[in-house]
C-alpha positions as CSV (number, residue, x, y, z in Angstrom):
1,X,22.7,-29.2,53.3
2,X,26.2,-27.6,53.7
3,X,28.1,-27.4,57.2
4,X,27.1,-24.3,59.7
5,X,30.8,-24.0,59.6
6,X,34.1,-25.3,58.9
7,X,36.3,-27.9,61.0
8,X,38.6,-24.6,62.2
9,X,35.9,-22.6,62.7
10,X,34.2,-25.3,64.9
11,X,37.9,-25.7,66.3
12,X,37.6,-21.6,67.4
13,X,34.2,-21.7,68.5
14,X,34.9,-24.8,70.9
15,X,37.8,-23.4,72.4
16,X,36.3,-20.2,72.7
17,X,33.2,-21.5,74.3
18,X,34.9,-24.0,76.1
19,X,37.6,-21.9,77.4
20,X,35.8,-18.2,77.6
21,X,32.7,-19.4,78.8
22,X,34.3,-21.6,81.5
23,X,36.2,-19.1,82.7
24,X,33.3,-16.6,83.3
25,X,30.9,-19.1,84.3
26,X,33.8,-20.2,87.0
27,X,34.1,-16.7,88.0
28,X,30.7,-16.2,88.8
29,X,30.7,-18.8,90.7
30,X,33.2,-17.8,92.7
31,X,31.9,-14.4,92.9
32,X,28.4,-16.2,94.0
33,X,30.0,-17.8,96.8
34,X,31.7,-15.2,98.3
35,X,28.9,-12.4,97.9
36,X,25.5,-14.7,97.6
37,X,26.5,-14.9,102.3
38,X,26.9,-11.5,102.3
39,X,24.0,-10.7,100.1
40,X,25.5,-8.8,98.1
41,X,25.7,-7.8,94.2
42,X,22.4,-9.9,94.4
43,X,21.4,-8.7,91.2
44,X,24.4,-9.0,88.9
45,X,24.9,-12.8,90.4
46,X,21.6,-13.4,90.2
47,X,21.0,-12.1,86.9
48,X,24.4,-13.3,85.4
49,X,23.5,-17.2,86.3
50,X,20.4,-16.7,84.9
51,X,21.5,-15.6,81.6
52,X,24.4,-18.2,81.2
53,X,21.3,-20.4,82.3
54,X,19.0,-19.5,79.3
55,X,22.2,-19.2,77.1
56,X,22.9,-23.0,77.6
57,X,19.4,-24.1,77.1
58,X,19.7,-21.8,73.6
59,X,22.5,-23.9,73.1
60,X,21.1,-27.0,73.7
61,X,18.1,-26.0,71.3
62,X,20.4,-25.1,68.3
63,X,22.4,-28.2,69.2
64,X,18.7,-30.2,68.8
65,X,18.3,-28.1,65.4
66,X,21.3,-28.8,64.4
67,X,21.3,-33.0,64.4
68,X,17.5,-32.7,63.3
69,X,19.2,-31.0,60.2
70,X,21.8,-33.8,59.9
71,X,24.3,-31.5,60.6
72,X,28.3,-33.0,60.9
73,X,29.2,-33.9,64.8
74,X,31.4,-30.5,64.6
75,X,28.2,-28.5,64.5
76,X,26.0,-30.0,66.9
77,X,28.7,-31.3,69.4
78,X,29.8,-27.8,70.7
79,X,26.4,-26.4,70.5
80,X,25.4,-29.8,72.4
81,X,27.9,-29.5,75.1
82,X,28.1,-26.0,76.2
83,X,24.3,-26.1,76.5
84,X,24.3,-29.0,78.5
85,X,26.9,-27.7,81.1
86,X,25.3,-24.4,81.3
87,X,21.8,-25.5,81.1
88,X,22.9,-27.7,84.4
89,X,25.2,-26.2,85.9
90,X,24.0,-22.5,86.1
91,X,19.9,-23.6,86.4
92,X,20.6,-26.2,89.2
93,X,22.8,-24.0,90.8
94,X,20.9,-21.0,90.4
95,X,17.7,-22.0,93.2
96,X,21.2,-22.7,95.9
97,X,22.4,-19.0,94.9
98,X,19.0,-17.6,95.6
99,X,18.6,-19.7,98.8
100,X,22.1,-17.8,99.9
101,X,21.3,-14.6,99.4
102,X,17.6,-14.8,100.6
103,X,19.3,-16.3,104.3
104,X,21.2,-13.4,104.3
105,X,18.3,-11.3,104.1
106,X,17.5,-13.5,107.2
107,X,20.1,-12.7,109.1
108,X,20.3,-9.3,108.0
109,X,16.5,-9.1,109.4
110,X,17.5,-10.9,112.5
111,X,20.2,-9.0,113.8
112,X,17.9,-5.3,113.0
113,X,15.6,-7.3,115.2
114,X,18.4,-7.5,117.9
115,X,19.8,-4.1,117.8
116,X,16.2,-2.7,117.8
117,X,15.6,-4.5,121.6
């Protein structure tokens, strides 16, 4: 069975994936922190973890395919390890995002309930 791809296109795809996909995954999380309190952009955080969530378990399943097939460590190693971090990152973070913005909602609720007395 022949390579996926070549050493400089596994070179590309690492520093793409590594670099591109760390920088918008970073982001988010930035953005998450600073909106998830306020509650807003709920959906667009929410929804953006999620799918870098299920694009790192993709990952991680190609990664699988990929050593199952005897594939060289320049194939499965970037596919392993960008699904790993997203997989973990995003889905164990994603249940503390949704905790923030559903608080909010709380105090959002709370202080209705104030005004309204």
């Amino acid at each position: 069975m022949t390579a996926w791809w070549t050493e400089t296109q596994a070179a590309w795809i690492g520093g793409l994936g590594g670099d591109g996909l760390g920088a918008v995954v970073g982001i988010f999380g930035g953005m998450a922190g600073m909106l998830a309190p306020r509650g807003k952009c709920r959906g667009l955080i929410v929804g953006g973890m999620t799918t870098f969530a299920l694009l790192g378990v993709v990952s991680l399943i190609a990664g699988i395919i990929a050593v199952v097939g005897h594939q060289p460590y320049m194939v499965w190693y970037p596919l392993m390890l960008v699904g790993v971090i997203l997989a973990t990152v995003c889905g164990c973070l994603l249940p503390v995002v949704k905790m923030r913005y559903r608080q909010a909602e709380a105090r959002k609720m709370d202080a209705e309930g104030i005004r309204r007395t």
